[in-house]
N, C-alpha and C positions, 0 to 999 in steps of 0.2 A: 637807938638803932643797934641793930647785933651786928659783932663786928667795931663797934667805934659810936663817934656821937655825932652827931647831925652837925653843918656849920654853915656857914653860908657861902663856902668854897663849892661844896658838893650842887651841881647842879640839877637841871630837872633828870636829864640823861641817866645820870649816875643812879640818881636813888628812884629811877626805874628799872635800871640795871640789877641793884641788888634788892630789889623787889620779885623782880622774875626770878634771882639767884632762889632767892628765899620759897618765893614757890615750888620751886623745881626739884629743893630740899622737902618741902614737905608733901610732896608728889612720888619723891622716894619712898620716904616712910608710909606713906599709904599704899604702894605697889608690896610693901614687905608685912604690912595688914593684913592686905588681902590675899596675898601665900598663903598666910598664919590661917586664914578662915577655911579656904578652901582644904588644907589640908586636915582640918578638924573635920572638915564637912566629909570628905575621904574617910575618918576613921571613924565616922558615925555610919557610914554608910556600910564599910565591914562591920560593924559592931550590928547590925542591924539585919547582916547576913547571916552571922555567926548563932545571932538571937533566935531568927526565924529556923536555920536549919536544929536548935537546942529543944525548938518549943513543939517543931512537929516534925519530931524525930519517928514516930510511929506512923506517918500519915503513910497510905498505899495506893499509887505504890513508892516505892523509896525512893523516885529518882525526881519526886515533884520539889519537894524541901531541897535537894541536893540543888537541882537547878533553880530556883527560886536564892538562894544562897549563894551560887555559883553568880546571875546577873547583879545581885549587889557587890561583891569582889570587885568584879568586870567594871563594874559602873566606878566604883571607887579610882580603879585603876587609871579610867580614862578623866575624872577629874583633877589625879591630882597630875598626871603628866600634865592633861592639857592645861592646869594652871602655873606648871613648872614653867611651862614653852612661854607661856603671854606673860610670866611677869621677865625669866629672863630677859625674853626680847624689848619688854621697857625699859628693865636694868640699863641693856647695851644703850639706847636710844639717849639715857637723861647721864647729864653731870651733877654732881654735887659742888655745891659750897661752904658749906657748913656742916653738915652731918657725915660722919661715913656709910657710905651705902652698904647695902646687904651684898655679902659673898653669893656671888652667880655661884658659885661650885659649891657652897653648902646648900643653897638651897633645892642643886639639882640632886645632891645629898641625901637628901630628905625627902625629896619626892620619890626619887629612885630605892629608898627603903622601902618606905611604904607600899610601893607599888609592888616589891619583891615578896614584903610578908601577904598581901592580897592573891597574890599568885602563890605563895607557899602552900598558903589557907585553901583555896582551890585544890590544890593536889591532894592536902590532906583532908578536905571533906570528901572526895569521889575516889581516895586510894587507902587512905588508914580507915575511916571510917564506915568501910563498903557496906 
């Protein structure tokens, strides 16, 4: 068992006790999985803006690729906030026993970058790029 060794002190209570411990641990690290995905998914999705405004840079008139480019940003933006908020808010919910859980303030860290350069991107496809 993690943590120690089975005995025949520990009762049924107990090592359903540190069975739920143990789940609730790897309920963490899957809540800090699933940031890590969503926030790929966010930079695929600017990547995917940045591609389309590169490839039909010529199309007429100019503001189609712009906006086409501009709702992938947008859309990025609102995935990785809204998966900052859901996994935060499981952060706060769960304890850990065993693992150290992921920093709530890095990960808002990290969404709030991201979310900055999708907005920067935005300014600079409809203001440097006119």
């Amino acid at each position: 068992m993690v943590g120690g060794t089975p005995s025949e002190e520990q009762d049924s209570n107990e090592l359903a006790e540190e069975r739920t411990n143990l789940a609730e641990d790897r309920t963490l690290m899957a809540v800090e999985r699933t940031m890590a995905s969503w926030m790929g998914s966010s930079m695929g999705a600017i990547g995917v803006g940045l591609g389309f405004r590169a490839l039909f840079d010529k199309v007429e008139p100019a503001w189609v690729p712009k906006a086409v480019a501009t709702f992938f940003m947008l859309l990025a933006i609102i995935i990785v906030i809204s998966a900052e908020r859901r996994a935060c808010d499981a952060l706060d919910r769960m304890s850990s026993s065993w693992v150290e859980p992921p920093s709530s303030r890095g990960l808002r860290f990290a969404a709030y970058g991201i979310a900055t350069g999708a907005a920067l991107l935005i300014v600079g496809i409809w203001l440097v790029f006119g």
